[in-house]
C-alpha positions in Angstrom: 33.6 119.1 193.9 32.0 121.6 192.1 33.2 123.4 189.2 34.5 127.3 190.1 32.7 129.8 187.9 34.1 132.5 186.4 34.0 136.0 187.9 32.1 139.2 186.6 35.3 140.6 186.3 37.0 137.8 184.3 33.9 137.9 181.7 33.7 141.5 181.5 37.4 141.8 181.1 37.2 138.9 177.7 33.9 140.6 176.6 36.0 143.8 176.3 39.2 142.0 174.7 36.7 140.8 171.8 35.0 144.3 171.2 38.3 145.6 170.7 39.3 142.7 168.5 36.3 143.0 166.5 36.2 146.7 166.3 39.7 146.8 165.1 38.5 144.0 162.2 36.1 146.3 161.5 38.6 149.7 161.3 40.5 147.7 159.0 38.1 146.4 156.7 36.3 150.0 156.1 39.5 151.9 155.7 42.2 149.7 154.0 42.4 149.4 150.1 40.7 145.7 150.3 37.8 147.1 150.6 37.8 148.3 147.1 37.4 146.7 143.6 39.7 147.0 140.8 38.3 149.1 137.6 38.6 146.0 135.5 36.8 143.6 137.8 34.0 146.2 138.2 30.6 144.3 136.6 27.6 146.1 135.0 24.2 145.8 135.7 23.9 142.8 132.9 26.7 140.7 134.5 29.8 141.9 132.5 32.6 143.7 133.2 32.6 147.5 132.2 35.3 148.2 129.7 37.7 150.8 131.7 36.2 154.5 132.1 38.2 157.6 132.9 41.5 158.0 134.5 42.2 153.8 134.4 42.7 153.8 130.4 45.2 154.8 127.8 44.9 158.7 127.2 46.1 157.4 123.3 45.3 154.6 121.3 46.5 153.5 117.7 44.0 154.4 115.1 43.9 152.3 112.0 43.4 153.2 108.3 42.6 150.6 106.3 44.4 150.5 102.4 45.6 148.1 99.8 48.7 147.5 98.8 47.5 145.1 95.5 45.9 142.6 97.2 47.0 142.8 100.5 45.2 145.1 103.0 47.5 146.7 105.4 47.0 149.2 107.9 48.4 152.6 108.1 48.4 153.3 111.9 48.4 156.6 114.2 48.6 157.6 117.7 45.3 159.4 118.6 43.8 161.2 121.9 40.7 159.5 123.5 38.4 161.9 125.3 38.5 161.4 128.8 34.5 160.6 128.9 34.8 158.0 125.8 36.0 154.3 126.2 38.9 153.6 125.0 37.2 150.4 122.1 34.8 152.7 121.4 36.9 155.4 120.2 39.7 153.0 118.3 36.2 151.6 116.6 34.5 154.3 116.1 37.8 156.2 114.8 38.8 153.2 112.6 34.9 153.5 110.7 35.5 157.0 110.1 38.8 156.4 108.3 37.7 153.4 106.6 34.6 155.4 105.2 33.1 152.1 104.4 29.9 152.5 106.3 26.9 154.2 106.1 25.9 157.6 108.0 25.3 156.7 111.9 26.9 153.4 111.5 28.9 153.3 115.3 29.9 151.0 118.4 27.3 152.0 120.9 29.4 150.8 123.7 31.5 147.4 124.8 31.1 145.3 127.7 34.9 142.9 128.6 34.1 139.5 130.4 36.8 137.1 130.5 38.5 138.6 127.8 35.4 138.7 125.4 34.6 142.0 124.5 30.5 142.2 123.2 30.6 144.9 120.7 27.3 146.4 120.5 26.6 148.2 117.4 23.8 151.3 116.0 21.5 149.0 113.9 22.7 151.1 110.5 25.8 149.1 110.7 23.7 146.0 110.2 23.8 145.9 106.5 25.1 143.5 103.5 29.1 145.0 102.1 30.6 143.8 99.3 33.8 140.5 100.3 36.4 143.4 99.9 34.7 145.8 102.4 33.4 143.3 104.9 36.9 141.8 105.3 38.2 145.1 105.8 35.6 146.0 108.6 35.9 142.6 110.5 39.5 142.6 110.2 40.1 146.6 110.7 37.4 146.2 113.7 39.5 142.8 115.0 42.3 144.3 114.9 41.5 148.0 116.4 40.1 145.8 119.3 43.9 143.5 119.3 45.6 146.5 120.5 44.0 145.9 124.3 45.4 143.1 125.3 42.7 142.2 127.9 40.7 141.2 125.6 40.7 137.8 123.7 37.6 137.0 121.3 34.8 139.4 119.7 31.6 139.3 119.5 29.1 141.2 117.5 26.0 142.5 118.4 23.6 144.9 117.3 21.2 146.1 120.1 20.0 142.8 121.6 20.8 139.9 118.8 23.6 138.3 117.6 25.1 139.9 114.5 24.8 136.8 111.9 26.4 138.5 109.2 28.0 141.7 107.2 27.9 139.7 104.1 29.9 136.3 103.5 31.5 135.9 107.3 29.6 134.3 109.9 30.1 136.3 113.0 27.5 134.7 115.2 30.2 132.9 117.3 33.2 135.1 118.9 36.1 136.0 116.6 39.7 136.3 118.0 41.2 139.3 117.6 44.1 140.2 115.5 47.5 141.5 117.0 
């Protein structure tokens, strides 16, 4: 006995059922909010994550000012607003070198990139320079520190442009620091 096929109907019938099914996949996936990527997990064109732009970060963040009390250095701290077209690292940086006053005229972060809670902190090539043990502790802690107050990130590391930075003086910064909270 031979096997009874299925009508034109029957197929045309399913055919339609799975257009519907797959349009409807398709509906959903184009218009509901999985089909977008957090700010944080967006990546740049080197492999990293951006640091947060715009709207997604902290209108304020705590600028430091570095000072001794004897031989301690403590840090006086202040609320400050970040322009809306600045990242937020880059400012508390770039803010904490302009109260420190320790380094020399166009001495800025450039930008950051956050991966996995490693922020690359890429730096104008006049802040590669050799400061004195009181000053370079007070950068790389002021700078670890400035950084602690995002608590997505982890570890530092130091760049300037493409390399490595080795050293501001008597600290070896060629492998990621952890920040300071």
């Amino acid at each position: 006995m031979a096997g009874k096929r299925p009508s034109v109907r029957a197929v045309w019938t399913l055919m339609i059922a799975a257009l519907f099914v797959f349009g409807g996949l398709a509906i959903y996936a184009k218009f509901s909010s999985a089909n977008r990527v957090p700010v944080d997990e967006l990546r740049d064109p080197a492999g990293g994550k951006l640091a947060q732009t715009g709207e997604h970060q902290p209108k304020s963040v705590v600028v430091l000012k570095p000072r001794y009390e004897g031989d301690d250095l403590v840090f006086d701290k202040r609320e400050a607003d970040r322009p809306s077209e600045q990242d937020k690292v880059v400012f508390a940086v770039n803010s904490f070198l302009d109260e420190a006053k320790i380094t020399p005229p166009g001495a800025k972060l450039k930008h950051c990139r956050v991966e996995k809670g490693l922020a690359v902190l890429t730096f104008t090539s006049e802040f590669e320079t050799t400061y004195g043990t009181e000053d370079e502790q007070t950068l790389i802690k002021g700078i670890l520190t400035a950084v602690g107050q995002f608590e997505e990130i982890k570890r530092v590391q130091f760049m300037i442009d493409d390399h490595k930075l080795e050293t501001l003086g008597g600290i070896e910064l060629l492998d990621p620091q952890p920040v300071i909270r």
